[in-house]
KEFI-788146 format. One line per 5 residues: number of its first residue (from 1); their letters; for each residue x, y, z of N, C-alpha, C, CB. Coordinates in Angstrom, 2 decimals. Glycine has a CB too. Example, Ala and Ser with C-alpha at 12.3 -4.5 7.8 and 13.67 -1.06 7.14 Angstrom:
<sites>
1	AS	13.19,-5.69,7.80,12.30,-4.50,7.80,13.20,-3.30,7.80,11.31,-4.47,9.05  12.85,-2.25,7.08,13.67,-1.06,7.14,12.90,0.03,7.87,14.08,-0.60,5.72
</sites>
This chain:
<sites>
1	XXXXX	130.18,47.76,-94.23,130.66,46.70,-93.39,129.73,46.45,-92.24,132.03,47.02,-92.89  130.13,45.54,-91.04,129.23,45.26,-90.29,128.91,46.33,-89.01,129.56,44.00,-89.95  129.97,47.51,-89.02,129.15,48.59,-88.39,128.32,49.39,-88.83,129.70,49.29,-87.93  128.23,49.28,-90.32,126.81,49.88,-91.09,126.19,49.26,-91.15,126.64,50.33,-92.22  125.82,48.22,-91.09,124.50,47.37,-90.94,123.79,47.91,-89.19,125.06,45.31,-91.03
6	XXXXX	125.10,47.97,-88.26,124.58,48.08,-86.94,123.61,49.18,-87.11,125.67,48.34,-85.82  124.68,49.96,-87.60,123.79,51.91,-87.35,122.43,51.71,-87.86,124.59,53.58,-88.58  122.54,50.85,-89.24,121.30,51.19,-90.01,120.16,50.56,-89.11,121.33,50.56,-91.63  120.60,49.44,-88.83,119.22,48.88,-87.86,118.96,49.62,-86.65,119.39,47.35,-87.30  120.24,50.01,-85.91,119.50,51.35,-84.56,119.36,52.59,-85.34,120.73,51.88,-82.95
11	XXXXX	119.55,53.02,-86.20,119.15,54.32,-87.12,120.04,55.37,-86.52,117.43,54.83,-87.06  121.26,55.58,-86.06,121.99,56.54,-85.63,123.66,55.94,-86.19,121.66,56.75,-83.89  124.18,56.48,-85.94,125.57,56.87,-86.47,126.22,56.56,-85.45,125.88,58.30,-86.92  127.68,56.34,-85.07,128.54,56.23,-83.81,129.71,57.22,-84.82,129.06,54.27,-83.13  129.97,57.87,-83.45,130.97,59.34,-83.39,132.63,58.46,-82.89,130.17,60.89,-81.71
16	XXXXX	133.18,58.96,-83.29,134.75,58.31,-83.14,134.74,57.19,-83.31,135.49,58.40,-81.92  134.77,56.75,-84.34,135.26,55.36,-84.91,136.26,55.36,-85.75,134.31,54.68,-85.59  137.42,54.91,-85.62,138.26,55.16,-86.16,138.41,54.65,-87.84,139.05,54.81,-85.30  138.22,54.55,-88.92,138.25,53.98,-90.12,139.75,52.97,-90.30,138.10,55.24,-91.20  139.29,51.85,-90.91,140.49,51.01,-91.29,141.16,51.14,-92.55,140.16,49.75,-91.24
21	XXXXX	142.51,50.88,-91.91,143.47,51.58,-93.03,143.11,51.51,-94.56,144.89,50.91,-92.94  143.50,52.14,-95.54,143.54,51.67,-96.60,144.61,51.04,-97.15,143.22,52.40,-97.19  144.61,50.08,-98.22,145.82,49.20,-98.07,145.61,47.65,-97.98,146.54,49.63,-96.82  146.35,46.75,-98.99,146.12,45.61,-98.69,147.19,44.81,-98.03,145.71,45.12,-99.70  147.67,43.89,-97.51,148.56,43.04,-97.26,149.29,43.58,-96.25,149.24,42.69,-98.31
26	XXXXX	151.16,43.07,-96.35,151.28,43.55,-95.10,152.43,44.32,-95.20,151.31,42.55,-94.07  152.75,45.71,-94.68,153.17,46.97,-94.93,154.52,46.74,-95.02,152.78,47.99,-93.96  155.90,47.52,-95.87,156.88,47.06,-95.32,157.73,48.32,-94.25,157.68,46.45,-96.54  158.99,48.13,-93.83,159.36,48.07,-92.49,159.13,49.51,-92.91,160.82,47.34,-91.81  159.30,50.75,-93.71,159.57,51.87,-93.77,157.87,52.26,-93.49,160.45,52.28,-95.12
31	XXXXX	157.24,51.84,-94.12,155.51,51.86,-93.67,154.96,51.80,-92.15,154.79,50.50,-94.30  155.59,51.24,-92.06,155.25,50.01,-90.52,155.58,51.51,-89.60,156.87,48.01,-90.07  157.36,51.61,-89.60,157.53,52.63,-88.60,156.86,53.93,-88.97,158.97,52.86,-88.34  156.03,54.59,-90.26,155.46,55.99,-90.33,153.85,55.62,-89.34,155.21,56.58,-92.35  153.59,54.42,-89.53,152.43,54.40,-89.11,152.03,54.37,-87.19,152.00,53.20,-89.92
36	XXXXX	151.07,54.82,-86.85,151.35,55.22,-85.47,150.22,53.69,-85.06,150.79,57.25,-84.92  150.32,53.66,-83.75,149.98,52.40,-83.16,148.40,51.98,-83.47,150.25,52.53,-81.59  147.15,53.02,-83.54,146.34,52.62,-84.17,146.26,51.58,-85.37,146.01,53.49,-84.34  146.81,52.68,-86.22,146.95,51.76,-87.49,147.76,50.49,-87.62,147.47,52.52,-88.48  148.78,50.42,-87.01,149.63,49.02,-86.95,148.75,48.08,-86.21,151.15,49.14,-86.14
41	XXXXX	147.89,48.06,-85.50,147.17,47.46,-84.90,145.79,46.96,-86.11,146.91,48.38,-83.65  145.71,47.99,-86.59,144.60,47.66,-87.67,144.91,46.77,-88.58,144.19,48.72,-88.42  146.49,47.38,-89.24,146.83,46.51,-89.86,147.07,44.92,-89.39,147.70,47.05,-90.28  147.72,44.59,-88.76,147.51,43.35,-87.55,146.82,42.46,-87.76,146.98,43.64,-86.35  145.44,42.82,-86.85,144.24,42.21,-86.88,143.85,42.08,-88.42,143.23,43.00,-86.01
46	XXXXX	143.89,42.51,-89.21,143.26,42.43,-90.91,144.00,41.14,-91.03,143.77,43.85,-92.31  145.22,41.10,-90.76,145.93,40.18,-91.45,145.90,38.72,-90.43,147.49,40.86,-91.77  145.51,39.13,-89.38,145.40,38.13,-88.42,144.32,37.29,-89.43,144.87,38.70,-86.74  142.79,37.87,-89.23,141.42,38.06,-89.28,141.07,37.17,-90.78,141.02,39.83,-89.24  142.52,37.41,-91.64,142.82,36.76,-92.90,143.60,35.23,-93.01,143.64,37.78,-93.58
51	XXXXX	143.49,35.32,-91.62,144.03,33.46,-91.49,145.69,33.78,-90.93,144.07,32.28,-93.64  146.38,34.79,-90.96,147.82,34.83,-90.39,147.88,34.61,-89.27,148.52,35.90,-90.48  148.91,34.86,-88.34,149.52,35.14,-87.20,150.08,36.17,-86.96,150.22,34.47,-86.97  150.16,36.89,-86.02,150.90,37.78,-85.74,152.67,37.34,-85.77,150.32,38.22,-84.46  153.21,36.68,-85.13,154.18,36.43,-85.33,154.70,36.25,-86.54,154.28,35.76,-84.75
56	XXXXX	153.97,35.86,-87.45,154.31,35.68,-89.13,154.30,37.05,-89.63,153.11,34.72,-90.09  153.23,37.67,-89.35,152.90,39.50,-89.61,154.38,39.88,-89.27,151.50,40.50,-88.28  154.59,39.95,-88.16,156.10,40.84,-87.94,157.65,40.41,-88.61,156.40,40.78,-86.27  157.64,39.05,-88.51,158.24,38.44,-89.53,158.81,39.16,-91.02,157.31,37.52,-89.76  157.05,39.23,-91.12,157.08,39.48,-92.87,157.92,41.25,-93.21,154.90,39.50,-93.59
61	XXXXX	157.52,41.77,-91.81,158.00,43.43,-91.91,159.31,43.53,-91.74,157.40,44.43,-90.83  159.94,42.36,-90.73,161.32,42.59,-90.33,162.12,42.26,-91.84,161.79,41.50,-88.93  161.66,40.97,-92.42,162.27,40.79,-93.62,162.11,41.61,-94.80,162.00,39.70,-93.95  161.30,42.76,-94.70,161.66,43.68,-95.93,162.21,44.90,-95.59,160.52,44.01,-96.78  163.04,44.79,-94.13,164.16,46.03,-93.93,165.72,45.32,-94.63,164.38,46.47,-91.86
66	XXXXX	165.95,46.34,-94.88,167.27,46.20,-95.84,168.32,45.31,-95.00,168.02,47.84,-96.23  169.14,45.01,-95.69,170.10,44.00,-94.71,171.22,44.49,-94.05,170.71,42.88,-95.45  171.33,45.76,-93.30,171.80,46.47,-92.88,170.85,46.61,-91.17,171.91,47.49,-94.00  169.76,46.32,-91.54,169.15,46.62,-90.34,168.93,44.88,-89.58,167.58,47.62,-90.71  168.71,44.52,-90.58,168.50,42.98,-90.01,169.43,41.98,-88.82,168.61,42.20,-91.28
71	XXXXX	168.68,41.55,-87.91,169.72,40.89,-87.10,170.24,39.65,-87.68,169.22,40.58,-85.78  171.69,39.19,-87.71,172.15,37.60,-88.18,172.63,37.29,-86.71,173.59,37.40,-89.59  172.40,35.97,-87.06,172.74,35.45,-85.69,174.35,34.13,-86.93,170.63,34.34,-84.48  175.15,33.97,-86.09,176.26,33.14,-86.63,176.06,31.91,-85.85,177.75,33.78,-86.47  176.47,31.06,-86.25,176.69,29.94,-85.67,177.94,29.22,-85.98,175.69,29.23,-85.89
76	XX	178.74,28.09,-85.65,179.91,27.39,-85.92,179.47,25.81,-85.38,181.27,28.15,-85.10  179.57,25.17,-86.94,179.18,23.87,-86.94,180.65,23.29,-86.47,178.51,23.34,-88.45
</sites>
């Protein structure tokens, strides 16, 4: 990727870089909460970076918790 191109042209390595997740698309809610804030962040931006939104990203996680967890809102026409 484009931090190996960097290294290769300064010829050294960078120490703590964190690697991006493995994994495509976007995680669901039981995923989401094992994963710690790095990675939810990684995941994020990938999906941002892929033309999404964040707001659509969280969206997509809230809707694959079971419907027990989900908020309904009621209304009366």
């Amino acid at each position: 990727g484009l931090l190996g191109q960097i290294e290769s042209q300064l010829g050294f390595t960078l120490s703590n870089v964190p690697d991006a997740p493995s994994g495509a698309g976007v995680p669901n809610i039981n995923e989401w909460q094992t994963m710690d804030s790095e990675q939810q962040a990684f995941r994020m931006a990938s999906f941002v970076e892929g033309g999404g939104n964040a707001t659509e990203f969280m969206q997509m996680i809230a809707g694959s918790a079971p419907a027990q967890m989900r908020q309904t809102q009621y209304a009366t026409l």
